[in-house]
MIDOSE-1310 file (N, C-alpha, C; in nm, 2 decimals, decimal comma, always signed):
residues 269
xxxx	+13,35/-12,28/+0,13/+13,30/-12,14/+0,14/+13,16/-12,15/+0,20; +13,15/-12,07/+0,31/+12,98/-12,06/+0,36/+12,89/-12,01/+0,26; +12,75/-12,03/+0,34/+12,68/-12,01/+0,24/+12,67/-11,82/+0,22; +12,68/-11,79/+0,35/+12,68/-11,66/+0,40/+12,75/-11,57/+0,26
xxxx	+12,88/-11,58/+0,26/+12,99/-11,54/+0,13/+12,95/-11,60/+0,04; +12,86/-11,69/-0,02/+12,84/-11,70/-0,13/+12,75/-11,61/-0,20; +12,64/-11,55/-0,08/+12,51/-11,55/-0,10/+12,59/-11,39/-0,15; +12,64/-11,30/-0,07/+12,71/-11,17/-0,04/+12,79/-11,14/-0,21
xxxx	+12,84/-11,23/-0,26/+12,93/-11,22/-0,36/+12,81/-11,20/-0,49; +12,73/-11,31/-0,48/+12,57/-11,36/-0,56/+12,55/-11,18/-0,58; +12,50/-11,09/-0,46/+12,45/-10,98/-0,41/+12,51/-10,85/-0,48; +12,70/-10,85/-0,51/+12,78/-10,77/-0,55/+12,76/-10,78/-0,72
xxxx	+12,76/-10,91/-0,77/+12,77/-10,93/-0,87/+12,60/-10,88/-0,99; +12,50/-10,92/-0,86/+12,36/-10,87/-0,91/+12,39/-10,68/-0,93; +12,42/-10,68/-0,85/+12,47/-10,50/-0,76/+12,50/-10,39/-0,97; +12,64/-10,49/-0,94/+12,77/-10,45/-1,09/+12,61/-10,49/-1,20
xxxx	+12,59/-10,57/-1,21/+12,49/-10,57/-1,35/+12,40/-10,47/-1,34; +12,33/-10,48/-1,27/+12,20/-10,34/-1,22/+12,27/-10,19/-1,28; +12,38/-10,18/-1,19/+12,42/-10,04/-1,24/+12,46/-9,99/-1,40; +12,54/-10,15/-1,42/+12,55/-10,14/-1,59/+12,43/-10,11/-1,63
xxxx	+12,31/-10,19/-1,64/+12,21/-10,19/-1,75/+12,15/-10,04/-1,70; +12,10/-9,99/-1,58/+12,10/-9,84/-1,57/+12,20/-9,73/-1,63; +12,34/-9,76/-1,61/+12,37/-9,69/-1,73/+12,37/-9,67/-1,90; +12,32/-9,80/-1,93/+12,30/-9,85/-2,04/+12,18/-9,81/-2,09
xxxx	+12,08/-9,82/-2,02/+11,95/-9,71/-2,01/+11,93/-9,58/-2,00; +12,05/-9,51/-1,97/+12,04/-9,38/-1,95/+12,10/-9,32/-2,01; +12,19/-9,37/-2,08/+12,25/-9,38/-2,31/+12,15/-9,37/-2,35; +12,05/-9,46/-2,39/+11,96/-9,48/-2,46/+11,86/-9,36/-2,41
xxxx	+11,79/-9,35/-2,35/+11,71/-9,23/-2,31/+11,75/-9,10/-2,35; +11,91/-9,05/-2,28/+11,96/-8,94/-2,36/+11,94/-8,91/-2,49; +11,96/-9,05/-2,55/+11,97/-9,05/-2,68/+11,86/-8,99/-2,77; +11,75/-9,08/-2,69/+11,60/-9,08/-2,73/+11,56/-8,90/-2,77
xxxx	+11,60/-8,88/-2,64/+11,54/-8,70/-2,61/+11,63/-8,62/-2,72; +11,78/-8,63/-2,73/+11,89/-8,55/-2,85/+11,83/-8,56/-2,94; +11,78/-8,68/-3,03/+11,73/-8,62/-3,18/+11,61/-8,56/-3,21; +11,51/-8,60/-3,13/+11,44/-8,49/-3,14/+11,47/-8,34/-3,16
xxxx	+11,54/-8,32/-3,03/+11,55/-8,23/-3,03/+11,58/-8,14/-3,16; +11,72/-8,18/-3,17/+11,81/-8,21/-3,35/+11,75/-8,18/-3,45; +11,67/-8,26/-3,47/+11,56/-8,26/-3,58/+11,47/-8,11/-3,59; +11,43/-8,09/-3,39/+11,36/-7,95/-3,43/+11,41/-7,87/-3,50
xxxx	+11,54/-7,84/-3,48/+11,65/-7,75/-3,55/+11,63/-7,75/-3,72; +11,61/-7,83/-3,77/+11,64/-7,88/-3,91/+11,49/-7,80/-3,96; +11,46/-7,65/-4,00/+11,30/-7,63/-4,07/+11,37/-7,66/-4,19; +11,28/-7,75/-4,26/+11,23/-7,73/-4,42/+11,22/-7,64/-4,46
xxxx	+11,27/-7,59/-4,58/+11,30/-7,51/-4,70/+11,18/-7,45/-4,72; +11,11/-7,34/-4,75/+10,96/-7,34/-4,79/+10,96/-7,36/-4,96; +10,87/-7,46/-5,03/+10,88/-7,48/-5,10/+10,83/-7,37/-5,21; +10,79/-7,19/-5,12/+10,73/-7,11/-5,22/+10,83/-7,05/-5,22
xxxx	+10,83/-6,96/-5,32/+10,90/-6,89/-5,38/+10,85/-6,70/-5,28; +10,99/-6,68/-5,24/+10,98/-6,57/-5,15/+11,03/-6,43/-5,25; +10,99/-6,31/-5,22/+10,97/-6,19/-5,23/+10,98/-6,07/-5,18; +11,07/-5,98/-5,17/+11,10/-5,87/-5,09/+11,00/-5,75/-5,14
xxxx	+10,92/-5,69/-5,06/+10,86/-5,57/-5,09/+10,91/-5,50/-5,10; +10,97/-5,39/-5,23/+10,98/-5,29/-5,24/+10,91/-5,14/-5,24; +10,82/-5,16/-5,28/+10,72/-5,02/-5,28/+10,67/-4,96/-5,13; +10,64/-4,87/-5,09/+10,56/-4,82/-4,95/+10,51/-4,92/-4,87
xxxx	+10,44/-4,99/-4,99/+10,36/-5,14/-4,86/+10,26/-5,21/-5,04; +10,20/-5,32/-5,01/+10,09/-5,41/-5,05/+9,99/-5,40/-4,97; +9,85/-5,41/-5,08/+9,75/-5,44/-5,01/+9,69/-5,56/-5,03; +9,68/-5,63/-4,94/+9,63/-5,75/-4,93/+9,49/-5,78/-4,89
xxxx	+9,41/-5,88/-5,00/+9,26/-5,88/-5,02/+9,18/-5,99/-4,96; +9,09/-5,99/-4,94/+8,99/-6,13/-4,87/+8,98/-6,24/-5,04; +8,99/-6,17/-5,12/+8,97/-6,29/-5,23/+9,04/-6,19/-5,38; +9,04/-6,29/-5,50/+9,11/-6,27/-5,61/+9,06/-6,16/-5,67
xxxx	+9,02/-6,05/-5,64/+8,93/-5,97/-5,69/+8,90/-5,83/-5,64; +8,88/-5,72/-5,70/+8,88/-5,59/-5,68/+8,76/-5,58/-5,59; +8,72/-5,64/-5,60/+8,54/-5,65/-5,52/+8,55/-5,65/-5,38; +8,67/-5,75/-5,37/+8,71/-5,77/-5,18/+8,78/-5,68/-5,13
xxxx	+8,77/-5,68/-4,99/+8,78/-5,55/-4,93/+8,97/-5,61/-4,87; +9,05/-5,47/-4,86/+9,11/-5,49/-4,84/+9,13/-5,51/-4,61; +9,20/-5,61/-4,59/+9,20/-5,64/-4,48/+9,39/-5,65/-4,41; +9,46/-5,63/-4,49/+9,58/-5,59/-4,43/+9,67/-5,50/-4,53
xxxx	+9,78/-5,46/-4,48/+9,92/-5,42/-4,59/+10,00/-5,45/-4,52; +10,08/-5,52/-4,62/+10,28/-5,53/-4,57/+10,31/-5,45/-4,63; +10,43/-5,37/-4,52/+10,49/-5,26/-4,59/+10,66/-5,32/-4,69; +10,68/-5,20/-4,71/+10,86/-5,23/-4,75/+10,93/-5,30/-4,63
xxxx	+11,02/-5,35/-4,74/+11,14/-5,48/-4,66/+11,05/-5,60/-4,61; +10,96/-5,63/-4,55/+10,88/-5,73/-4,61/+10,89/-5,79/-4,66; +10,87/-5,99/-4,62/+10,91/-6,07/-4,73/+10,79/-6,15/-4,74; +10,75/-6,19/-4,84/+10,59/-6,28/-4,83/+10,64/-6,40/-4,92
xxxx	+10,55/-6,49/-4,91/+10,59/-6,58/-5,00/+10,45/-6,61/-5,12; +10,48/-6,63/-5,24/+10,39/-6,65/-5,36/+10,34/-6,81/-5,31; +10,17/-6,82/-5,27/+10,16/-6,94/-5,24/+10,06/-7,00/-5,36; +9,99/-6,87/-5,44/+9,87/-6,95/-5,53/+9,85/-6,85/-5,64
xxxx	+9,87/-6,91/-5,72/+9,80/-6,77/-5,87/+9,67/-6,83/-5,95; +9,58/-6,69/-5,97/+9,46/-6,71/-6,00/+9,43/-6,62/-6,11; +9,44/-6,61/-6,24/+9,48/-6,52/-6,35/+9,57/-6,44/-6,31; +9,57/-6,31/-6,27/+9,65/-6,22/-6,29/+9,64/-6,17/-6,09
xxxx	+9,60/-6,29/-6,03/+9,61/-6,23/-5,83/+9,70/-6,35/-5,79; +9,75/-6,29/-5,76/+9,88/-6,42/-5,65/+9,81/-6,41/-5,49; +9,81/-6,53/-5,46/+9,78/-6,54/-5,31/+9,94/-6,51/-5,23; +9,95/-6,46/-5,13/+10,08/-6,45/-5,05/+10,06/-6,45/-4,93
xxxx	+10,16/-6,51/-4,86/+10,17/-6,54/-4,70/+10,30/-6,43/-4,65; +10,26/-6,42/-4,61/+10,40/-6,32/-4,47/+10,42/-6,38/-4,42; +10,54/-6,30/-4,35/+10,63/-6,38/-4,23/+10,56/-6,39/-4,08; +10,41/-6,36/-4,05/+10,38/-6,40/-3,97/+10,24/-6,46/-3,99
xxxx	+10,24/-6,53/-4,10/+10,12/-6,66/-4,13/+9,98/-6,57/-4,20; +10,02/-6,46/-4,28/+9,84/-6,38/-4,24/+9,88/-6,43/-4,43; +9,74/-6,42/-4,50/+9,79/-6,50/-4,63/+9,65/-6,37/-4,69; +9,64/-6,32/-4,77/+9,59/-6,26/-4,89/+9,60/-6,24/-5,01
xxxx	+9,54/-6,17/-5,11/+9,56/-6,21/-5,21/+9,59/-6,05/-5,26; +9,70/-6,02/-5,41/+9,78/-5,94/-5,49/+9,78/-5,91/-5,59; +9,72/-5,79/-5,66/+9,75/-5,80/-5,78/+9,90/-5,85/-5,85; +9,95/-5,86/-5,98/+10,05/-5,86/-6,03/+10,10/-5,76/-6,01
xxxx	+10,09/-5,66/-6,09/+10,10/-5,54/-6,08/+10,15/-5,49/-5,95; +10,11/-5,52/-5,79/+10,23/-5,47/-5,73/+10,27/-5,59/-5,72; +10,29/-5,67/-5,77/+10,39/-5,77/-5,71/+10,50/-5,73/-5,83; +10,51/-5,69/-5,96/+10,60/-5,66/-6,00/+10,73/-5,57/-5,98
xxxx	+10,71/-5,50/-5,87/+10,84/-5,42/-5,83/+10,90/-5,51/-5,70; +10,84/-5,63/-5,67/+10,89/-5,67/-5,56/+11,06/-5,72/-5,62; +11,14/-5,76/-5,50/+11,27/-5,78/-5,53/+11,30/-5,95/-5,50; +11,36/-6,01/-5,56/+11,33/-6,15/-5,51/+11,48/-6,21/-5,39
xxxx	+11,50/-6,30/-5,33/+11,58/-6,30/-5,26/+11,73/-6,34/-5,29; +11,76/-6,27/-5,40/+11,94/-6,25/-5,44/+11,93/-6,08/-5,39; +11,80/-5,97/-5,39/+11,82/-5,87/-5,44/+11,76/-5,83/-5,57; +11,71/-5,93/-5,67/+11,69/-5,87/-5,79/+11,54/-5,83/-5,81
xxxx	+11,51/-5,80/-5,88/+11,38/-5,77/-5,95/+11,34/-5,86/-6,00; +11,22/-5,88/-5,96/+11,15/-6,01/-5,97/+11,05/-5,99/-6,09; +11,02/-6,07/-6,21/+11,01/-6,06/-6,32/+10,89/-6,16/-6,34; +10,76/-6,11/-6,39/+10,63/-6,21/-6,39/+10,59/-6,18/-6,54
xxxx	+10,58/-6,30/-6,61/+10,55/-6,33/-6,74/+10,36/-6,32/-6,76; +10,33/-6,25/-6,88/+10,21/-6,28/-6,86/+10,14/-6,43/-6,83; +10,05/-6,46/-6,72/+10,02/-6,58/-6,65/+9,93/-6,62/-6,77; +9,89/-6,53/-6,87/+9,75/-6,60/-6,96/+9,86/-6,66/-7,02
xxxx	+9,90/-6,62/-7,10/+10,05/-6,65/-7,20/+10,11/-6,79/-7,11; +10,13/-6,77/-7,05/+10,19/-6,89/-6,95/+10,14/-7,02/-6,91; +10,02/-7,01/-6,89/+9,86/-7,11/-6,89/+9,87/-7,15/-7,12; +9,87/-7,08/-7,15/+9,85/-7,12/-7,31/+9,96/-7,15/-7,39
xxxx	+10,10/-7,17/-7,31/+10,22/-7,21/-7,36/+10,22/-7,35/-7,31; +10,16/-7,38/-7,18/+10,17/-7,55/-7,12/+10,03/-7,60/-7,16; +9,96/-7,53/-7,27/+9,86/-7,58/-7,28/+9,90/-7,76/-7,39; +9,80/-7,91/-7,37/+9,85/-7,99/-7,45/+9,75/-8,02/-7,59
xxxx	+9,56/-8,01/-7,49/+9,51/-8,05/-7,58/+9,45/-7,96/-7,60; +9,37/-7,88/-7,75/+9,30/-7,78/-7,74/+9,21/-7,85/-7,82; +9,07/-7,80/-7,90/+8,96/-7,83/-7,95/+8,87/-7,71/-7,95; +8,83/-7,73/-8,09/+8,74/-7,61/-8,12/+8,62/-7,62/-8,26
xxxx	+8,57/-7,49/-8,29/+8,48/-7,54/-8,42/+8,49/-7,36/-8,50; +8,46/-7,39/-8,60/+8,47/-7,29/-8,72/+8,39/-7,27/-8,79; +8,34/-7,17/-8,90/+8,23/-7,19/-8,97/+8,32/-7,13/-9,11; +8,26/-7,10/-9,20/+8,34/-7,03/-9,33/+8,29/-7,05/-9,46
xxxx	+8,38/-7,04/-9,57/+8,36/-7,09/-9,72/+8,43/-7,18/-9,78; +8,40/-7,30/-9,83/+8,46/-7,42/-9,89/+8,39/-7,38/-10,05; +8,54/-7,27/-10,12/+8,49/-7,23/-10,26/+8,38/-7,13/-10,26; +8,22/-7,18/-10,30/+8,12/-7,06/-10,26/+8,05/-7,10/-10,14
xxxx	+8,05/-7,22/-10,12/+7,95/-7,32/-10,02/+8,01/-7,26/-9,87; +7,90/-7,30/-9,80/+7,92/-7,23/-9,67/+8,00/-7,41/-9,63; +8,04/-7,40/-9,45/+8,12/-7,48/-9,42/+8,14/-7,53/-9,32; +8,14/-7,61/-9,24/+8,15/-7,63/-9,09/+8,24/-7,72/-9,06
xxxx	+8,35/-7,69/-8,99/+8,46/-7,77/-8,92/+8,53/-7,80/-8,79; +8,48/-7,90/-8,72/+8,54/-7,93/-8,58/+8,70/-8,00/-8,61; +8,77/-7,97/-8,51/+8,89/-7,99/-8,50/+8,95/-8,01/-8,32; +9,13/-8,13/-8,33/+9,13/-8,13/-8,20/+9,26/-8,14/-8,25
xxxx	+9,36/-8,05/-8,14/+9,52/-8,06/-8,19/+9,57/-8,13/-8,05; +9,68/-8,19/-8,08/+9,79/-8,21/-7,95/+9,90/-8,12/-7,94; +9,93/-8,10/-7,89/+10,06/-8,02/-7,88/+10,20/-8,10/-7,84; +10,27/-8,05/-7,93/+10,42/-8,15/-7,90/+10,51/-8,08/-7,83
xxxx	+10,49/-7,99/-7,85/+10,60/-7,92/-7,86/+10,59/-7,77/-7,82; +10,69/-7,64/-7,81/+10,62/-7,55/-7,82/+10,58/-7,48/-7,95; +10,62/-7,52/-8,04/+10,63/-7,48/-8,16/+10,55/-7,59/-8,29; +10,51/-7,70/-8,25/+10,48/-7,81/-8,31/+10,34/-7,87/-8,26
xxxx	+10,26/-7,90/-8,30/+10,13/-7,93/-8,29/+10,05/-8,03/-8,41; +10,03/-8,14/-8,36/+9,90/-8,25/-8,47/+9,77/-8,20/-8,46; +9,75/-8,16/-8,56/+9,55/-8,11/-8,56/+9,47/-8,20/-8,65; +9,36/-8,29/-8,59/+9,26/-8,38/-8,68/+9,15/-8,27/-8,70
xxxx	+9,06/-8,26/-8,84/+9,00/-8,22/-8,91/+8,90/-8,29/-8,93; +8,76/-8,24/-8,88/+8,65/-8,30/-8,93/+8,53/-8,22/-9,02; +8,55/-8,20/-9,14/+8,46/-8,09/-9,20/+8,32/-8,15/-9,30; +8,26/-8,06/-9,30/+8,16/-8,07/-9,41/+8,08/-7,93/-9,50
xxxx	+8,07/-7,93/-9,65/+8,04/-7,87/-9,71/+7,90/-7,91/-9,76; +7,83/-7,80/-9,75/+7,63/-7,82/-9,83/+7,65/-7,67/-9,94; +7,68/-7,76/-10,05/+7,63/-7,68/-10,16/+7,51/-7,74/-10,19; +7,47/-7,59/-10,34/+7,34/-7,60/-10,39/+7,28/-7,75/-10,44
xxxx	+7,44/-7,85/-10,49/+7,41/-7,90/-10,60/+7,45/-8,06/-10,54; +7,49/-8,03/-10,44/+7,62/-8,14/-10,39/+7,66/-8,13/-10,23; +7,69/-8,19/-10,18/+7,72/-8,18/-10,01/+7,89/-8,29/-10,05; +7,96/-8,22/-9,92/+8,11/-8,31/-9,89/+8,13/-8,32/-9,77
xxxx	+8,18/-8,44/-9,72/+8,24/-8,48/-9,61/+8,42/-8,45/-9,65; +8,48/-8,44/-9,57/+8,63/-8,48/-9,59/+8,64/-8,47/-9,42; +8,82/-8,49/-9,41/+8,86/-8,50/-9,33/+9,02/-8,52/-9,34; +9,10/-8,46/-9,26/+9,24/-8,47/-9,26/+9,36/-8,41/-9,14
xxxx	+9,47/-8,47/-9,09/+9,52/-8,46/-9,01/+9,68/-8,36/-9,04; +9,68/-8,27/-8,99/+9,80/-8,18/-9,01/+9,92/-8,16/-8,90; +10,01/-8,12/-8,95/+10,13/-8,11/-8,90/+10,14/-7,96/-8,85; +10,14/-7,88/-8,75/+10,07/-7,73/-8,78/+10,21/-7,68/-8,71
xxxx	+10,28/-7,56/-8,75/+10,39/-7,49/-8,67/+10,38/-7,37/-8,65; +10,39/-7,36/-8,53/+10,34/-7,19/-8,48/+10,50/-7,11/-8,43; +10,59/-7,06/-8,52/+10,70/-7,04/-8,46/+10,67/-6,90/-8,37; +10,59/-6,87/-8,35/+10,59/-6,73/-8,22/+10,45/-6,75/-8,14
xxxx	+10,50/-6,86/-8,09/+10,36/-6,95/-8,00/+10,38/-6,86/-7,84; +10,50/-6,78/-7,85/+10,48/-6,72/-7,69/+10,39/-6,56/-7,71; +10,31/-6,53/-7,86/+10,32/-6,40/-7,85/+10,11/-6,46/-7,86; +10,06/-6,35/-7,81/+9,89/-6,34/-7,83/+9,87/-6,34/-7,96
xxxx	+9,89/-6,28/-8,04/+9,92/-6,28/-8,21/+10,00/-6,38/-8,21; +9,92/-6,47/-8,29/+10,04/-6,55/-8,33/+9,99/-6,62/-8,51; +10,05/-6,61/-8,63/+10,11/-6,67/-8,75/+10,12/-6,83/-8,73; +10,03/-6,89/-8,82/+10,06/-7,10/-8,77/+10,06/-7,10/-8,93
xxxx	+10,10/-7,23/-8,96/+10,13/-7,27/-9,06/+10,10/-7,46/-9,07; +10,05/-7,45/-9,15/+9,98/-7,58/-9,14/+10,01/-7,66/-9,26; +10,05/-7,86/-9,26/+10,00/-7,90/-9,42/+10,02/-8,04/-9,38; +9,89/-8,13/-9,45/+9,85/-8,21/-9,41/+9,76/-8,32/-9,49
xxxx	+9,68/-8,46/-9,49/+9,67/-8,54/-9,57/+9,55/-8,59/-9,54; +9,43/-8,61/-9,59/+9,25/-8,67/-9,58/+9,22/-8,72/-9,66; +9,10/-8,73/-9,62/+9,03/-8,83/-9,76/+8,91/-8,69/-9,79; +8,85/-8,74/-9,92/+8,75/-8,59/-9,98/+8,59/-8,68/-10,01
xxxx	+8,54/-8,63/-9,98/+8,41/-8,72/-10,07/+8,29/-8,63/-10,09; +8,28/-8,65/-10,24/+8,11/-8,55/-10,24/+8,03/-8,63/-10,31; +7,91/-8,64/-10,25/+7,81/-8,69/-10,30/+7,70/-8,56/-10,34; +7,66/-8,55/-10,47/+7,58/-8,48/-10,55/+7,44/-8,50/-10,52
xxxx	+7,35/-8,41/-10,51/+7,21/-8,42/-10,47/+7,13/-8,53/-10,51; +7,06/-8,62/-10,48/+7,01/-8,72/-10,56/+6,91/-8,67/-10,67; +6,90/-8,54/-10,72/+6,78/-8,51/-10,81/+6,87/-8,48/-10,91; +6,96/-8,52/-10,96/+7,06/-8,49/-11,08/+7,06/-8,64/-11,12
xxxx	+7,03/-8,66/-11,23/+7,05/-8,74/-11,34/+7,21/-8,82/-11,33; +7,25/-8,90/-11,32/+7,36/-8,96/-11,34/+7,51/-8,92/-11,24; +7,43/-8,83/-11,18/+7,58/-8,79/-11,08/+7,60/-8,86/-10,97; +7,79/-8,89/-10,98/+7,89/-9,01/-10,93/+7,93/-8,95/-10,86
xxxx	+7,91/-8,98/-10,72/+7,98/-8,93/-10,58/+8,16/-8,96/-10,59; +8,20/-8,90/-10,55/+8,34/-8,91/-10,59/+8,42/-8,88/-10,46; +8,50/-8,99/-10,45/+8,58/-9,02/-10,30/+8,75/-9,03/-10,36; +8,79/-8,91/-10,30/+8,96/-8,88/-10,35/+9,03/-8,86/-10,21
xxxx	+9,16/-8,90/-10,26/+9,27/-8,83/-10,18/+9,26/-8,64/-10,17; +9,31/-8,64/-9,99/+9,30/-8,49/-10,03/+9,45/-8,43/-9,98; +9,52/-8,35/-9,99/+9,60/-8,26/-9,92/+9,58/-8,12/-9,93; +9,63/-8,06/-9,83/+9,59/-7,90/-9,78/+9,77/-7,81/-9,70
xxxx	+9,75/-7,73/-9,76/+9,82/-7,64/-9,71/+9,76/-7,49/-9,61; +9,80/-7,47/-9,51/+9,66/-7,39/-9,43/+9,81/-7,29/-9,38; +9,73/-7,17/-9,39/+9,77/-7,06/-9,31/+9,69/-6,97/-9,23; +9,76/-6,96/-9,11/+9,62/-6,88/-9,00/+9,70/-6,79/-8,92
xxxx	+9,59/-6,80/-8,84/+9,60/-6,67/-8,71/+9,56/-6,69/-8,63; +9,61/-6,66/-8,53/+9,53/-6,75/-8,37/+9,55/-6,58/-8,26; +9,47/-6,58/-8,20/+9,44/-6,48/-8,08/+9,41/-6,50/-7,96; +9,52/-6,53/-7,87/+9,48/-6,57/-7,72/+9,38/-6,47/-7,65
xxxx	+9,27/-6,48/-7,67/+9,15/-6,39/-7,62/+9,16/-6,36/-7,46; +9,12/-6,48/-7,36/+9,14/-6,47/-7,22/+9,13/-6,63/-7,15; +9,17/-6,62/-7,06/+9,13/-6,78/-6,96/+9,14/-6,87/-7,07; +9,09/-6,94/-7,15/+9,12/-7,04/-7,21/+9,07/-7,08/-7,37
xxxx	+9,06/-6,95/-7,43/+9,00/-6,91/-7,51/+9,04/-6,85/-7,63; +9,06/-6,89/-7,73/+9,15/-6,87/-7,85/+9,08/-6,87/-7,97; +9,09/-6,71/-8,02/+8,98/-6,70/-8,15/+9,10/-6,71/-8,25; +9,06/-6,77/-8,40/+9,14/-6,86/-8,48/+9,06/-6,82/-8,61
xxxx	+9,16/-6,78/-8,75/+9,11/-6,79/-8,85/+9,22/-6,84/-8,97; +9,13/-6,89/-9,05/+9,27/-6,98/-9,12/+9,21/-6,97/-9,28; +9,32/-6,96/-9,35/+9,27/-6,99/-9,55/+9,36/-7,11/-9,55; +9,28/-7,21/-9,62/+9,38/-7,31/-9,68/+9,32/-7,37/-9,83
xxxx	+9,39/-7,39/-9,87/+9,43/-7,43/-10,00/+9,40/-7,57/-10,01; +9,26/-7,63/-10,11/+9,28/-7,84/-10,07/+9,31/-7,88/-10,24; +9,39/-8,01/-10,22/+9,38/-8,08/-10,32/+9,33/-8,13/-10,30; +9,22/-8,20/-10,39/+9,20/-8,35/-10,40/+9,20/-8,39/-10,52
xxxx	+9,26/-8,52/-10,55/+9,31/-8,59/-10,63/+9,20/-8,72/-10,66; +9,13/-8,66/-10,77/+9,03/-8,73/-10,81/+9,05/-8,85/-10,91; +9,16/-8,84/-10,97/+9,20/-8,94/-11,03/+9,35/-8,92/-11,05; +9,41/-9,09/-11,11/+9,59/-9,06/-11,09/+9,63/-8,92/-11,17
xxxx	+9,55/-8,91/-11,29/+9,60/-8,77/-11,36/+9,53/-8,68/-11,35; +9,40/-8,62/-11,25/+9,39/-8,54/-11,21/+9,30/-8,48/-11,08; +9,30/-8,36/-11,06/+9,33/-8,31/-10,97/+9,24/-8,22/-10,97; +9,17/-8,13/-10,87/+9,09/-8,04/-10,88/+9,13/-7,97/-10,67
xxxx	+9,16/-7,83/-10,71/+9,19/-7,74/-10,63/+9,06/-7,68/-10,57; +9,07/-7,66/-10,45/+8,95/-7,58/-10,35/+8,99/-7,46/-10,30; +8,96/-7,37/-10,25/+9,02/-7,25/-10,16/+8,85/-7,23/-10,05; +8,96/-7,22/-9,93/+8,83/-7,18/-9,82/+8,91/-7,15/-9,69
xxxx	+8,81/-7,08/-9,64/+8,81/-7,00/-9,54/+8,74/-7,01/-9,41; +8,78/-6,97/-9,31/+8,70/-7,01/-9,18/+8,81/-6,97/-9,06; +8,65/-6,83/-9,00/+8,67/-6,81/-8,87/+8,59/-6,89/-8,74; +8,68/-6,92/-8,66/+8,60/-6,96/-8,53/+8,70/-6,94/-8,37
xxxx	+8,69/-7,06/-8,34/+8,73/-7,03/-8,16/+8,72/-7,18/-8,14; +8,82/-7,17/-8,04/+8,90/-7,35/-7,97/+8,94/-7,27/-7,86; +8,92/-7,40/-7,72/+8,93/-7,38/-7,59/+9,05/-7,49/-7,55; +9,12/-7,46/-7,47/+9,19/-7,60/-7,43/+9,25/-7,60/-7,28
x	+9,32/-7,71/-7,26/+9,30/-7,75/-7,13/+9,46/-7,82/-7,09
């Protein structure tokens, strides 16, 4: 075979591969550009929760507050979406990106997207139901003696709560430390009023004034039974008054009873 036909055939066969790997490239490129594309198609879900306007229209505010001036309204049929709540103002976005802020109050007739009436829990109440840790202080009567008590609960539950107990009493004759940790149950923890019930186990100790002749400071077991009252005031702020009933157990056969009282206030977070 000449070289001529060799070289020619060499030429046909370069020829056939070129075109393959061009079409093989032009798969791939197509390809390249399709999912993109694809993908634009696919919008994400909005992760807020949407809202049909029922009423005439909304006014929408420059900030969370009666103070700011109003700067737009969406009317009815209108859909916004709830993007931020701030006590009792929801921020909301429209369907063309403009974002302001709501009272509840009209957001309460809005309709949500089955159709229905969209239904808003009081947000204080709501903030003080997921609350875990709270801490506070009290003042009152331990017997006749005035009284002072810091305290910090956890919350377990909605209904269940651990509260530590740090108190002290200054009488005329004698001063007490105690201290003790309770088991506290609030069965109507969703209402502002709410009924707790408490009972729990410390230690008691009173040391007597050092100007008394022969008096023995005396360190007992204590237990308590407490019943209160708690008042979700506002923002994070909960006024609280409680009577409880203390043992302490001064010796294996006896026992000596306290009764005391104490209003105060605990914040939580």
């Amino acid at each position: 075979m000449s070289i001529t036909k060799i070289t020619a055939r060499i030429r046909r066969a370069m020829g056939k591969v070129s075109a393959a790997a061009v079409t093989r490239a032009a798969v791939a490129l197509a390809a390249a550009w399709t999912v993109p594309a694809q993908a634009q198609l696919q919008v994400p879900t909005s992760i807020y929760q949407r809202v049909q306007i029922a009423d005439p229209y909304i006014e929408m505010r420059t900030g969370a507050g009666r103070g700011y001036p109003v700067f737009h309204v969406a009317a009815r049929g209108e859909t916004v979406e709830l993007v931020l709540r701030h006590t009792d103002w929801y921020k909301v976005r429209t369907a063309r990106g403009i974002e302001g802020w709501v009272t509840r109050s009209q957001l309460e007739t809005t309709l949500t997207e089955a159709g229905e009436k969209k239904t808003f829990r009081d947000v204080l109440v709501d903030d003080y139901l997921k609350r875990r840790v709270e801490m506070g202080a009290a003042w009152g009567q331990f017997k006749r003696d005035p009284m002072l008590k810091l305290f910090v609960s956890y919350r377990m539950s909605e209904t269940l709560a651990l509260e530590a107990t740090l108190g002290q009493v200054q009488g005329v004759f004698s001063g007490t430390d105690f201290w003790h940790v309770n088991l506290v149950a609030e069965p109507w923890s969703d209402q502002r009023w709410s009924p707790v019930f408490g009972i729990g186990f410390g230690k008691f100790k009173n040391i007597p004034n050092t100007t008394l002749v022969g008096a023995i400071p005396t360190d007992a077991n204590l237990a308590n039974a407490t019943l209160g009252l708690r008042y979700h005031v506002n923002d994070r702020f909960v006024v609280r008054g409680d009577y409880t009933l203390y043992t302490a157990y001064v010796e294996d056969a006896r026992s000596t009873e306290y009764r005391a009282w104490t209003l105060g206030f605990s914040f939580f977070f």
